[in-house]
C-alpha positions in Angstrom: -35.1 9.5 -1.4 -32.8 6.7 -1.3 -29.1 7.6 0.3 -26.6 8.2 -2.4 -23.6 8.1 -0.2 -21.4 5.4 0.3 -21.1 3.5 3.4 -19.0 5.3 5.7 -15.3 4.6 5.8 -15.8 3.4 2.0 -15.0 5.5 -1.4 -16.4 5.6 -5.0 -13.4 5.8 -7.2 -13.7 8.5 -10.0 -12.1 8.7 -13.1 -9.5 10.5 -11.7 -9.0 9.0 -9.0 -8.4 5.4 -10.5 -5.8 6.6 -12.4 -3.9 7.4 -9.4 -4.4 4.2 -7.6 -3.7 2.4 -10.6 -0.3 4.3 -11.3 1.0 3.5 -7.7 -0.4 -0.1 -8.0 1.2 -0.4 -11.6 4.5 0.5 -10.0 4.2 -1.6 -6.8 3.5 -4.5 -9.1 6.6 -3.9 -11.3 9.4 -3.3 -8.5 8.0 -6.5 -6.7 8.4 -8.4 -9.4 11.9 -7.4 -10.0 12.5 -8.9 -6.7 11.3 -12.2 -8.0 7.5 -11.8 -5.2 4.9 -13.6 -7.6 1.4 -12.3 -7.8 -1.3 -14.2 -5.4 -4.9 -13.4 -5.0 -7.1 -15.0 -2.3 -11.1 -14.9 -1.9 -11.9 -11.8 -0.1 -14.4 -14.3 2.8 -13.2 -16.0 4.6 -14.0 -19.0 7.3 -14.3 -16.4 10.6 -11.9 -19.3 12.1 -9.5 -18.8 9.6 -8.9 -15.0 11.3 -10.1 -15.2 15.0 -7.0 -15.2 17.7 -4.5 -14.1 14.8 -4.9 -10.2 15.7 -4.6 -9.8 19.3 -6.7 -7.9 21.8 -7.6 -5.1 19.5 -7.3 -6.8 15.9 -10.3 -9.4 16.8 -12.6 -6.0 18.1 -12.3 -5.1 14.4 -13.0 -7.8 12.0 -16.0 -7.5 10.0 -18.0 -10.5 10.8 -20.6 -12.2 8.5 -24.1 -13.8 10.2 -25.2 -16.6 9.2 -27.8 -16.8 6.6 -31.3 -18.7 5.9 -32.4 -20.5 8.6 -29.3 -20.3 10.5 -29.8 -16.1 10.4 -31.7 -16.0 13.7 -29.2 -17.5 15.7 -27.7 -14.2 15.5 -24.1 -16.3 15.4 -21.3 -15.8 12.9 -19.5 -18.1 10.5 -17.9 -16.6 7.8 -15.9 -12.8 8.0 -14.8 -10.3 5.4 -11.0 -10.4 5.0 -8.7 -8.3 7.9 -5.7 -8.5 6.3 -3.8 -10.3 3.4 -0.8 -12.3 5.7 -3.4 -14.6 7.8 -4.9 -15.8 4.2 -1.5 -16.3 2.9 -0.9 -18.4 5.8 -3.9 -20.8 4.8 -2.7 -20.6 1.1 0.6 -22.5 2.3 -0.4 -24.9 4.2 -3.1 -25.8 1.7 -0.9 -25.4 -1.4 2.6 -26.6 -0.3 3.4 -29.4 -2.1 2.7 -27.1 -5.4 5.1 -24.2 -3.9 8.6 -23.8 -4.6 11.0 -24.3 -1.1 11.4 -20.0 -0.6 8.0 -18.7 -1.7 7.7 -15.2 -2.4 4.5 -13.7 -3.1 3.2 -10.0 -3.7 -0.9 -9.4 -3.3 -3.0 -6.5 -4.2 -6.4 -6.9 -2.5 -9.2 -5.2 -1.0 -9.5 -5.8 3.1 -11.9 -4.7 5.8 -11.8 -3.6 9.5 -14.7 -1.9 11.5 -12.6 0.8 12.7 -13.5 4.4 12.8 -12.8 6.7 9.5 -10.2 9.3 10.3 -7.6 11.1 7.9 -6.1 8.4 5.7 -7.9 5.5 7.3 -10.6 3.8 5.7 -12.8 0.4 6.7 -12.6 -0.8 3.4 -9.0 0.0 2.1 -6.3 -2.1 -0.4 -3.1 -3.5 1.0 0.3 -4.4 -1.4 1.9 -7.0 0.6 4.8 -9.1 -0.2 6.5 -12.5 2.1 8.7 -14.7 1.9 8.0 -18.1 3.1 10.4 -20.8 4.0 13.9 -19.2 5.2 15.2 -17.7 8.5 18.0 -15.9 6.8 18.6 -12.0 7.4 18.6 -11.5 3.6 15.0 -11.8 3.5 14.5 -9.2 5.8 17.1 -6.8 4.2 15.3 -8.0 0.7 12.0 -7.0 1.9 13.6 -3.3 3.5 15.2 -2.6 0.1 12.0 -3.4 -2.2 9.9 -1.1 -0.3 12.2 2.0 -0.2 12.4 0.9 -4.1 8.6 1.1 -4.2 8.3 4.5 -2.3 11.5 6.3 -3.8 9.9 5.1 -7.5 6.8 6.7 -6.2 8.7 10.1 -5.7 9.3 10.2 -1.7 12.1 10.8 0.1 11.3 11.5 3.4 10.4 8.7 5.0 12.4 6.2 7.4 11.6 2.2 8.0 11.3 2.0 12.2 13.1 -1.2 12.8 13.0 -2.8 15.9 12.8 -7.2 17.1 10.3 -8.7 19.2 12.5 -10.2 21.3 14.7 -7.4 21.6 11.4 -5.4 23.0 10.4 -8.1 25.3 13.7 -8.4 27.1 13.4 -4.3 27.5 10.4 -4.7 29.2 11.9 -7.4 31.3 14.9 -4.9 32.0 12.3 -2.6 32.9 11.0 -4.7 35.6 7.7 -5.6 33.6 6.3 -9.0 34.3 6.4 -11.5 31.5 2.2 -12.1 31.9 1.8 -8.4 31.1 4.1 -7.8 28.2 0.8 -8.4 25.9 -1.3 -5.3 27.7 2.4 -3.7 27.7 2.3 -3.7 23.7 -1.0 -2.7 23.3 -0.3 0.4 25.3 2.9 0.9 23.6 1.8 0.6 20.1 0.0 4.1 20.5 3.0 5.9 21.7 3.7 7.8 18.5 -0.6 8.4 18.8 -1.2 9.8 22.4 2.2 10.3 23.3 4.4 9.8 26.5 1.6 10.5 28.6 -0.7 9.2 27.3 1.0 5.4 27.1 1.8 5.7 30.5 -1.6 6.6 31.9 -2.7 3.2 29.2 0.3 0.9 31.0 -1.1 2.3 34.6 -4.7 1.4 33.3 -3.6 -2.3 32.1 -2.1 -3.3 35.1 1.5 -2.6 34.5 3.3 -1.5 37.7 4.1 2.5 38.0 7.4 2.2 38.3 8.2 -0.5 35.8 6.2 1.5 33.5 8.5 5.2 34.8 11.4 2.5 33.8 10.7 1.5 30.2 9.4 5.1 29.2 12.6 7.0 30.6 14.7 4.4 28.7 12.9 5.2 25.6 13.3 9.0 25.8 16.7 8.6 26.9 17.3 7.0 23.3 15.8 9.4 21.7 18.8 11.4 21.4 20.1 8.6 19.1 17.4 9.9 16.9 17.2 6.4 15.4 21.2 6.4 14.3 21.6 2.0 14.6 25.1 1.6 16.0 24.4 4.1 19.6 21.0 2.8 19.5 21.8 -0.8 19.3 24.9 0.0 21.9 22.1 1.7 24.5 19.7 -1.2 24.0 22.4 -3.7 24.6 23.4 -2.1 27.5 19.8 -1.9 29.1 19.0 -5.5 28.9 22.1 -6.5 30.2 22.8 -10.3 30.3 19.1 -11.0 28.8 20.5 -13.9 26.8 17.2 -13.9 23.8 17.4 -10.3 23.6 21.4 -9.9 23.0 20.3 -12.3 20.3 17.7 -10.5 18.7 20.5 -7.4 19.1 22.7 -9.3 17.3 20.2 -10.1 14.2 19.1 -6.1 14.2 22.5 -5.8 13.5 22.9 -8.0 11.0 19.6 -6.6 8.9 21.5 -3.0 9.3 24.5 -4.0 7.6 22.8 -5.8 5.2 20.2 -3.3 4.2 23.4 -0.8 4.4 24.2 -2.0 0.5 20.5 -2.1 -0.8 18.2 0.9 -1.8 17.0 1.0 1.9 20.5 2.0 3.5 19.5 5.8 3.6 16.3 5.1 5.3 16.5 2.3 8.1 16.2 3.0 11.7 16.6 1.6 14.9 13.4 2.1 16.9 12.7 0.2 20.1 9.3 1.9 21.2 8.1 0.2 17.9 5.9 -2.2 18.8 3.4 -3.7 16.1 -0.2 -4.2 17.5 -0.7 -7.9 15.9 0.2 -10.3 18.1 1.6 -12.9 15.0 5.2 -11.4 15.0 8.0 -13.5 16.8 11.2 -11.3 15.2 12.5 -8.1 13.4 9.2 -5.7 13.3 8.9 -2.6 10.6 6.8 0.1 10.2 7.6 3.3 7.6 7.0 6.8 8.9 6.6 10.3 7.2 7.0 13.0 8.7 3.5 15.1 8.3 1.3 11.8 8.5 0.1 10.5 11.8 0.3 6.5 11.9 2.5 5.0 9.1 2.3 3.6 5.2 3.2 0.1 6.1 4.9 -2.3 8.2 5.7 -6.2 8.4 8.0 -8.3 10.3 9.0 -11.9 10.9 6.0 -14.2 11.8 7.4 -18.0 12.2 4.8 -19.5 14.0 1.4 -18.3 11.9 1.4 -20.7 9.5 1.8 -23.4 11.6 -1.6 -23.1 13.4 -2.6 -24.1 9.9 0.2 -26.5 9.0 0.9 -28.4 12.6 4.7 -27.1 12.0 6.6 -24.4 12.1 7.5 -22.6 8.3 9.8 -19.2 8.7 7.9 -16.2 6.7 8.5 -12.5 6.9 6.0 -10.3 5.2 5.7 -6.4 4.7 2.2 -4.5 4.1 2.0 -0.5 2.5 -0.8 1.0 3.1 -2.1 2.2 -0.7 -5.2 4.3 0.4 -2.2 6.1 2.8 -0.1 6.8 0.2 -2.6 7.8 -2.6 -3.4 10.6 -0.3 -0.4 11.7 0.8 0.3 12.0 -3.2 -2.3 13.6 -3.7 -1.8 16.4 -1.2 1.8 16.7 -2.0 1.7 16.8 -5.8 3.7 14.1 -6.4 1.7 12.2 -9.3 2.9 12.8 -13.0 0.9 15.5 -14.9 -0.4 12.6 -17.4 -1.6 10.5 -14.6 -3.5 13.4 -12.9 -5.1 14.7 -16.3 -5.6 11.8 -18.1 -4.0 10.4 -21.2 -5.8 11.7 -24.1 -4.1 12.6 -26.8 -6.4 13.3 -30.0 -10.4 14.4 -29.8 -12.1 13.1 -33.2 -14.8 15.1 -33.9 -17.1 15.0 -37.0 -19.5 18.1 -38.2 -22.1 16.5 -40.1 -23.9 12.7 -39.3 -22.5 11.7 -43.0 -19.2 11.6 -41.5 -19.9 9.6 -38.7 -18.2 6.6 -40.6 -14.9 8.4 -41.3 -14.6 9.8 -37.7 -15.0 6.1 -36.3 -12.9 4.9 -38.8 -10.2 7.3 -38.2 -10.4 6.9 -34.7 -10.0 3.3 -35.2 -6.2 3.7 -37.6 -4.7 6.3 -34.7 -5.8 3.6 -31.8 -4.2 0.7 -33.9 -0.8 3.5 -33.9 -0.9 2.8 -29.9 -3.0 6.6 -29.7 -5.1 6.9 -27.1 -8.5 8.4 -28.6 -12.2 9.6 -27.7 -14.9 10.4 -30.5 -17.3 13.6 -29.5 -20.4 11.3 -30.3 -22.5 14.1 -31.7 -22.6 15.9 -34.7 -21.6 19.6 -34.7 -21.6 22.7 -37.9 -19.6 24.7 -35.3 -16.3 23.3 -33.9 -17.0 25.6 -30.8 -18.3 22.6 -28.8 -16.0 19.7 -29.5 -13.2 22.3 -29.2 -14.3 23.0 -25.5 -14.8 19.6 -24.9 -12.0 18.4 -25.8 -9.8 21.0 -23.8 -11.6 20.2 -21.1 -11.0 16.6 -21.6 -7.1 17.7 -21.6 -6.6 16.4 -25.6 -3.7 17.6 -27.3 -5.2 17.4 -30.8 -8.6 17.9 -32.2 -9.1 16.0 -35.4 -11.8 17.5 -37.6 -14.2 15.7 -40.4 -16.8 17.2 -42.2 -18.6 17.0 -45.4 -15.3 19.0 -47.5 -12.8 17.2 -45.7 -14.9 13.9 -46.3 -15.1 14.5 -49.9 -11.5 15.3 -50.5 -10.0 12.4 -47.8 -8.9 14.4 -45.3 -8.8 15.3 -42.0 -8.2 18.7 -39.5 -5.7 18.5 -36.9 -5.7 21.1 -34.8 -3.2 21.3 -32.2 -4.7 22.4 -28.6 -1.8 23.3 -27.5 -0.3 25.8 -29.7 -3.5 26.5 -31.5 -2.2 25.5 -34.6 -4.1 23.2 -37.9 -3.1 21.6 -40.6 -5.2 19.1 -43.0 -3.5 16.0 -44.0 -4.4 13.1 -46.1 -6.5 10.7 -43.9 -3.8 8.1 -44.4 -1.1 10.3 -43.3 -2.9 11.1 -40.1 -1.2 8.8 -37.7 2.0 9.8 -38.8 1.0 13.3 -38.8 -0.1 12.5 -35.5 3.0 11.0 -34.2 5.0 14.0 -35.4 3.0 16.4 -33.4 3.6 14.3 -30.1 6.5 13.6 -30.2 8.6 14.9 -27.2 
C-alpha cells in the first residue's frame, strides 16, 4: 500500500488544528498592522543564488536545494531552492522594487519556508515564519518599534513569561577580542556559541576547542559569561560589566552605547517588562551587523523568534548599502506551546458552530436549506445534518459532538405550520418559533 504519512518534519493541518494557526496568524496580522508593517508575499522558489552565502556555515548545510530538470536533470547540479527564510527574499524584493517603495519600508510576511534539518520537539522542515522589517533607517526607534510589536503579539496571544535576549554584534565581537580571541576565528567562535543555551557550558567549550579557538581565550570568554550571569539579564549591571570587559574597544563601547539607547527606549513601549541584556546571544546567521534578538520561554528549549539589524544584506543585491532591521516568531513554536499550555480560547479550540439545522423528512429539505440560509445572512455560523432523520436521536448527537449550541428542527408538522424547533444544547431546552422569527429567536439565545 502506498504511504499515507507525510513527509517527515511536515504536518497535515486538521480541522482543529487550522483554527489554531489561523487565530495566532489572525492576531499577528492585526497587531502588525497597527504598527503601520504592510503585508508582502514572495514566491516560495527561489534562484539557489538568491540564498547561497547569506546563512553562514550551518544555514547553507540546510537549504533545500532544487535539481535541475529535463535534460539538465542528469547533471545532478542545482539551480533553483525552496525558500530558507523570509528576510533574504525581502532583500531581493527591495532592490528590485525600490523606486515603487516608500523611503522607511515596513513590511509584515506570513509564509511557508524550508530547511533540511532534523524534526525534534517544535521544529519542523517545513514550518511558517511572521516576520516584520523595516527598511531604510538606522534610528534606535526601529529597533525599540520592532521589541514592542512582538511583546504586543505574544502578550495578545496570552503569554507572560517570556523575555526578548538582547545583545549587538559588535558589542559580542569586541568581547571575544577582550577575551583574547583572534579576529579570523570570531566566525567558528559564533557558531560554537550560538548552542550555548543547547549543550551548555561544556559543551561550547569543547565546540570552541574543536574549531580552533585557543583554550585559554576560550576559559576567558566563558568565565566572563558566567560571571554575568548573576546580572540575570538586569540591563544597567549588565551593560556596566560588558563595558568594563572590553575596555577601550572603541566599536564595541559604541554598540554599548546603542544597547542602551534601545533599553530606554523599549523602557516606555509594551516590551519594557520583558527586554534583556544577554551577551552569550549570538544569532547563527551570519547577515546581522548590529542589535541581535531572540525571545526565550522558560520550558521550551531554543526560542520563538529573533531578528536584529542587517545593514549590509540588501546591498549584495542593490550595490549599496540600505539600513533594515527585521524580527522573525516562530508560529509552529508557538502553536505548540499553546496548545500544551491551554492558552487558545474555548471557541477557537471547539469550533464556532452555533446552530445544527436538521430536517426529519426529505420534503423538508427545502425549508432546512432555506433556513439555514436566513440565520447565515444574520452573521450565524451554520451546518445542515445532510440526511433525513424520523428520530432526532442522530442529529442531536451529531450536533453535540460538533459542539452546536442550538439544534434547529423541521419536519413535516413544523413544515406545514411555518415553523421551526430550537432546541438549546446547552440547557436542554425547546421552543418552536415562527420560521421568520428564527434569527431573532436565535440571537436571543446567544446572546452573552
Amino acid at each position: 500500500m502506498t504511504p499515507t504519512q507525510p513527509a517527515r518534519g511536515t504536518r497535515d493541518f486538521l480541522p482543529d488544528e487550522l483554527r489554531r494557526r489561523r487565530y495566532v496568524i489572525d492576531v499577528v496580522r492585526d497587531v502588525y498592522g497597527r504598527y503601520g508593517f504592510e503585508p508582502l508575499e514572495t514566491p516560495a522558489i527561489e534562484n539557489i543564488g538568491t540564498l547561497l552565502g547569506k546563512y553562514g556555515e550551518e544555514g547553507n548545510k540546510l537549504i533545500f536545494k532544487i535539481l535541475k530538470r529535463g535534460e539538465h536533470e542528469a547533471t545532478g547540479e542545482a539551480d533553483l531552492a525552496l525558500r530558507y527564510d523570509l528576510t533574504v527574499p525581502l532583500a531581493r524584493v527591495v532592490a528590485q522594487y525600490q523606486a515603487r517603495l516608500p523611503r522607511f519600508f515596513k513590511r509584515y510576511q506570513i509564509q511557508p519556508v524550508w530547511r533540511a534539518d532534523r524534526p525534534a520537539r517544535g521544529r519542523f522542515r517545513e514550518f511558517y515564519q511572521c516576520d516584520i522589517d523595516a527598511i531604510g533607517s538606522t534610528s534606535p526607534v526601529v529597533e525599540a518599534e520592532l521589541l514592542a510589536a512582538v511583546s504586543d503579539v505574544l502578550t495578545t496571544l496570552g503569554f507572560d513569561d517570556f523575555t526578548i535576549r538582547l545583545n549587538h554584534r559588535r558589542a559580542l565581537a569586541a568581547m571575544l577580542d577582550a577575551s583574547g580571541i583572534a579576529a579570523p576565528l570570531h566566525g567558528e567562535a559564533l557558531v560554537a556559541l550560538d548552542k550555548l543555551d543547547k549543550v551548555g557550558v561544556d559543551g561550547v567549550a569543547a565546540e570552541l576547542r574543536t574549531r580552533g579557538i585557543d583554550e585559554s581565550a576560550a576559559a576567558a570568554c566563558l568565565r566572563f559569561l558566567d560571571e554575568v550571569g548573576r546580572h540575570r539579564g538586569e540591563p544597567r549591571p549588565l551593560l556596566d560589566a560588558l563595558s568594563a570587559f572590553v575596555g577601550a574597544h572603541e566599536t564595541g563601547r559604541a554598540a554599548i552605547d546603542e544597547l542602551r539607547t534601545i533599553v530606554e527606549l523599549a523602557a516606555v513601549t509594551p516590551a519594557a517588562r520583558y527586554v534583556r541584556i544577554d551577551p552569550s546571544l549570538a544569532r547563527g546567521l551570519s547577515y546581522y551587523t548590529g542589535a541581535i534578538m531572540e525571545i526565550a520561554v522558560a520550558d521550551l528549549p531554543g526560542s520563538l523568534g529573533g531578528g536584529g539589524r542587517y545593514d549590509d544584506l540588501i546591498g549584495m543585491f542593490l550595490g549599496r548599502q540600505v539600513p533594515a532591521c527585521g524580527f522573525s516568531l516562530g508560529l509552529e513554536r508557538i502553536i505548540v506551546v499553546m496548545t500544551e499550555r491551554g492558552m487558545f480560547p474555548a471557541d477557537v479550540v471547539t469550533g464556532p458552530f452555533e446552530v445544527m439545522v436538521a430536517f426529519l423528512d426529505d420534503s423538508c429539505r427545502g425549508a432546512a436549506l432555506s433556513l439555514a440560509a436566513d440565520l447565515r445572512r444574520a452573521g450565524r455560523t451554520v451546518e445542515v445534518y445532510p440526511e433525513a432523520s424520523r428520530k432526532i436521536d442522530r442529529p442531536l448527537k451529531y450536533a453535540a459532538g460538533r459542539q452546536a449550541r442550538i439544534l434547529a428542527l423541521i419536519g413535516p408538522d413544523e413544515l406545514a405550520r411555518g415553523e421551526v424547533a430550537l432546541r438549546d444544547l446547552a440547557v436542554r431546552s425547546q421552543q418552536t418559533v415562527p420560521v421568520g422569527e428564527a434569527a431573532t429567536a436565535v440571537e436571543t439565545v446567544l446572546a452573552p
